[in-house]
C-alpha atoms as one frame of an Amber mdcrd trajectory, in Angstrom:
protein
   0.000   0.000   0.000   1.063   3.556  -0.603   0.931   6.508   1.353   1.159
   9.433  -0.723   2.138  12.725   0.649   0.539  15.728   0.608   2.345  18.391
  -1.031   4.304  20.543   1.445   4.898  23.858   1.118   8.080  24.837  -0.933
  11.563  24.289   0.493  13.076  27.761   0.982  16.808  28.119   1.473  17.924
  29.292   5.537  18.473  32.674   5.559  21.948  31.580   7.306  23.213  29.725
   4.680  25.987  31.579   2.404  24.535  31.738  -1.052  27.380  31.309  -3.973
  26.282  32.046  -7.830  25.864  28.828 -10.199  29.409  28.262 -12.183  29.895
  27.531 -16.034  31.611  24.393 -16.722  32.974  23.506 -19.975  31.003  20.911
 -22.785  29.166  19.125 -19.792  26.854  17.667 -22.440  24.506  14.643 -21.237
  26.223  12.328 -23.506  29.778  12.965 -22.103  28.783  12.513 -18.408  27.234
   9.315 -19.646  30.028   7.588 -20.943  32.474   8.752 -17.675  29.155   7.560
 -15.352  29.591   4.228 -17.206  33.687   4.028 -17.398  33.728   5.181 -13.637
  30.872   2.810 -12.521  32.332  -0.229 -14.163  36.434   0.404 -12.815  34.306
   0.660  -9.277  32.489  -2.364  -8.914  34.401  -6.181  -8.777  31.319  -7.977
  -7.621  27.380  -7.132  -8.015  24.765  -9.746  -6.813  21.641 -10.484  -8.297
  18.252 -11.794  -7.647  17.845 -15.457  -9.036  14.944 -13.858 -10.943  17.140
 -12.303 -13.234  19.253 -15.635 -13.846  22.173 -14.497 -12.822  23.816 -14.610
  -9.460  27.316 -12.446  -9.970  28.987 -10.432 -12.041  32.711  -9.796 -12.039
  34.656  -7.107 -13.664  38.300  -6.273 -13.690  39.394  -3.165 -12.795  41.837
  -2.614 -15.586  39.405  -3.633 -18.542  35.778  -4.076 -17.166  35.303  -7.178
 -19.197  33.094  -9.677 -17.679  35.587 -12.679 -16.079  34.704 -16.265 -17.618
  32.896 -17.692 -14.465  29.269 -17.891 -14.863  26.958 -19.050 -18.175  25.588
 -15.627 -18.236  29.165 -14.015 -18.974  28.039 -13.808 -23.104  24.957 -12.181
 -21.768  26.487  -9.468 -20.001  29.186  -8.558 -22.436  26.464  -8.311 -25.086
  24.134  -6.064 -22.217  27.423  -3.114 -21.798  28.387  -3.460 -25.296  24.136
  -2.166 -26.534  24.623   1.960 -26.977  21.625   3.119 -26.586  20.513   3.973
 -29.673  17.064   3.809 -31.116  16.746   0.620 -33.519  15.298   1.574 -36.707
  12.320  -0.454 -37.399  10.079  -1.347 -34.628  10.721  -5.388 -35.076  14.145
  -4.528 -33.978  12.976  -2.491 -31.147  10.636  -4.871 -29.671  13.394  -7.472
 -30.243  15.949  -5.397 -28.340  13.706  -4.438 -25.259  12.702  -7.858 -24.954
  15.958  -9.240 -24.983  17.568 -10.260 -21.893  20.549  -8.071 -22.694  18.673
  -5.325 -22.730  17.240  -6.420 -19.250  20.726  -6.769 -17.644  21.716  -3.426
 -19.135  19.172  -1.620 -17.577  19.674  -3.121 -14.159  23.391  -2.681 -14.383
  22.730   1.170 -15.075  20.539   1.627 -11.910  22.759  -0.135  -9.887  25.728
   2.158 -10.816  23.150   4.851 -10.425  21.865   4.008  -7.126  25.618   3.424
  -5.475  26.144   7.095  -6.200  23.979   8.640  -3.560  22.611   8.185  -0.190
  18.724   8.480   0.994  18.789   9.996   4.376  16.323  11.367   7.001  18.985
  11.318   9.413  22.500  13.652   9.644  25.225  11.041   9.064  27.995  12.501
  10.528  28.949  13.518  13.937  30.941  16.409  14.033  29.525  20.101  15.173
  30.044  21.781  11.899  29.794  20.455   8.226  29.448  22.103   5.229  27.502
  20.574   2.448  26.130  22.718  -1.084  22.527  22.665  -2.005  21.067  23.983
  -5.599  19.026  26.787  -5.542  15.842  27.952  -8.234  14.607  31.554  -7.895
  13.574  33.081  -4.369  16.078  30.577  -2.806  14.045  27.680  -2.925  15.638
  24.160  -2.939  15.843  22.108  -6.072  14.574  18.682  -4.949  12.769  15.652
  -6.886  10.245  13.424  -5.534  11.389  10.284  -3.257   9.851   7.328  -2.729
  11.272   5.653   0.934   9.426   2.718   2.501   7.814   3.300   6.330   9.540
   0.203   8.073   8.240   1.383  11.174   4.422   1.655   9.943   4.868  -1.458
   8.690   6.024  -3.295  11.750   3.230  -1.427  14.138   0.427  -2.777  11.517
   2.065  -5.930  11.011   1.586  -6.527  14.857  -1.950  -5.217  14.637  -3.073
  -7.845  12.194  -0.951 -10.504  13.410  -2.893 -10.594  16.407  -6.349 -10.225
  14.873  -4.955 -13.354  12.493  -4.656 -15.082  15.992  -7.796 -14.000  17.482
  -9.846 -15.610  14.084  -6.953 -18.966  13.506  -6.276 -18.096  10.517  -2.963
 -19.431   8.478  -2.424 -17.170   6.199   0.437 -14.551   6.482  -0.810 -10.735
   5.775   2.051  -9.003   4.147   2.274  -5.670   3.500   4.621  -2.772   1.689
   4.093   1.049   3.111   5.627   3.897   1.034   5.374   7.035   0.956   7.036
   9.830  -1.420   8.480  12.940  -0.325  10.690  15.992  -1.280  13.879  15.062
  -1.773  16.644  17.488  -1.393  19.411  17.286  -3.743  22.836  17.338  -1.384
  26.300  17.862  -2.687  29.617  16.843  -0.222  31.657  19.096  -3.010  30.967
  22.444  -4.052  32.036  21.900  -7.728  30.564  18.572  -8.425  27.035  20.673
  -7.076  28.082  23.704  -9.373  28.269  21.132 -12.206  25.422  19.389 -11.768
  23.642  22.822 -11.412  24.676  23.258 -15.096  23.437  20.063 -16.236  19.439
  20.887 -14.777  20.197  24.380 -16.048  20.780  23.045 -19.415  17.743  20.589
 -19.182  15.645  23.534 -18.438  14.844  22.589 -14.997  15.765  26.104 -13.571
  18.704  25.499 -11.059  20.261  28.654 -10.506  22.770  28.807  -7.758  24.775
  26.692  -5.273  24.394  27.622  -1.645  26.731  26.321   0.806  25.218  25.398
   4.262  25.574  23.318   7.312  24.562  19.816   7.665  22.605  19.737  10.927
  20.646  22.829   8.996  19.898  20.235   5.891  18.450  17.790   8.332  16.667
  19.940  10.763  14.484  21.503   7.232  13.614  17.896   7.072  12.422  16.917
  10.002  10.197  20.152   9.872   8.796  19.552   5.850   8.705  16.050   6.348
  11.339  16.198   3.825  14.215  13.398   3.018  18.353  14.225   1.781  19.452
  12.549  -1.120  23.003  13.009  -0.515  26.173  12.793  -2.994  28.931  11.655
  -1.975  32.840  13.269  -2.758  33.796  11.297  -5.526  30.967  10.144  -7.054
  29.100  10.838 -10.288  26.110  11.863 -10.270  23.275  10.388 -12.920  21.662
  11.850 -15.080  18.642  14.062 -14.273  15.762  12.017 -15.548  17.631   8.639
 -15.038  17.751  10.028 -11.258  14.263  11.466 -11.270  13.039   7.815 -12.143
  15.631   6.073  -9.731  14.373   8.131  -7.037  10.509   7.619  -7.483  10.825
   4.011  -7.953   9.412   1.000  -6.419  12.631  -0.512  -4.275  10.483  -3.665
  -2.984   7.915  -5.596  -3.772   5.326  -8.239  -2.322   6.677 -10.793  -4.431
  10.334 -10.244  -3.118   9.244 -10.533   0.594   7.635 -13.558  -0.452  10.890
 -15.376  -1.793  13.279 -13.858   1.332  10.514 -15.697   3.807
């Protein structure tokens, strides 16, 4: 089940945070950043697990090369799946084909797993120190650039989990009720570096979606604006690279879990 949140009011930067103006970056086109997200990811990651409903259990790549190691009978598979670019197929038999291939399949999940190890979903400050600066983007009138999140409500869950299991008890029955509670929120879009949020403030510029400015503020500020909006920090770590807006934008609103997957882990 899903709770959807009402729509709070708009974020508004802290009038104590120190506001810096949005930098140009040089030929930051969507394409480039593509190919070093991809080239980054892939030197990253040795080992990536699957779910046995994707027929494949693990994935090994070299760090030097990225080439899939000759261990499991999917290896073909996912050489084929990081060798498809992209492109559009030209005649819609070879579109269906491609989309319905199992390539295809593992390239996708491949992308939002290198997508997904790039940033951090948090309703709580991570780090302990007194004072940390982090960068937020800005639109006009200082208000936050976030994008919807979808987070799961563990705690709900477990409170009406215990609620039914005892009503289950009360009437004998067998049957397990399972349940997934969600809700989505306003995420705010968190930067550890100030030029890797400068950059990425160029990219929405260029996509239209009206980032202006980087503003440079204090952690414990980030996290107190959520607990009062109900709000959740999708943080960026130094280092990584960020995807790309609409590849996030879906990342972020997606399903993460399913009744189907609680049933196979029980």
């Amino acid at each position: 089940m899903d709770s959807l949140a009402s729509a709070p009011p708009s974020l508004v930067l802290p009038r104590s945070a120190a506001h810096r103006q949005r930098r140009r970056t040089a030929d930051m086109t969507s394409r480039s950043l593509q190919r070093r997200q991809l080239s980054s990811s892939l030197g990253r990651i040795r080992d990536l697990s699957w779910s046995p409903r994707l027929g494949l259990l693990r994935v090994r790549c070299r760090v030097d090369s990225g080439k899939a190691e000759e261990e499991e009978s999917g290896d073909d598979e996912v050489e084929r799946a990081l060798r498809l670019d992209g492109g559009i197929p030209v005649t819609s038999g070879e579109f269906v084909k491609r989309v319905s291939s199992r390539a295809y399949d593992m390239r996708r999940n491949l992308q939002q797993t290198f997508d997904s190890s790039s940033y951090d979903v948090l309703e709580a400050n991570p780090w302990r120190e007194a004072s940390k600066s982090v960068y937020v983007l800005t639109r006009r009138e200082n208000q936050l650039c976030t994008m919807k999140t979808r987070s799961n409500r563990s705690e709900v869950e477990r409170e009406l989990g215990m609620l039914f299991s005892k009503r289950e008890k009360q009437r004998r029955m067998n049957d397990k009720f399972q349940m997934l509670v969600e809700d989505v929120r306003d995420g705010i879009l968190v930067f550890e570096d100030e030029n890797e949020a400068s950059k990425y403030c160029d990219l929405l510029q260029g996509k239209g979606r009206g980032c202006e400015g980087v503003a440079e503020i204090e952690a414990s500020s980030v996290f107190d604006l959520c607990r009062s909006m109900r709000a959740l920090a999708v943080l960026f770590r130094r280092g990584t690279t960020p995807p790309l807006p609409e590849s996030l934008e879906l990342n972020l609103r997606a399903r993460k879990r399913s009744l189907e997957d609680q049933e196979e882990s029980t």
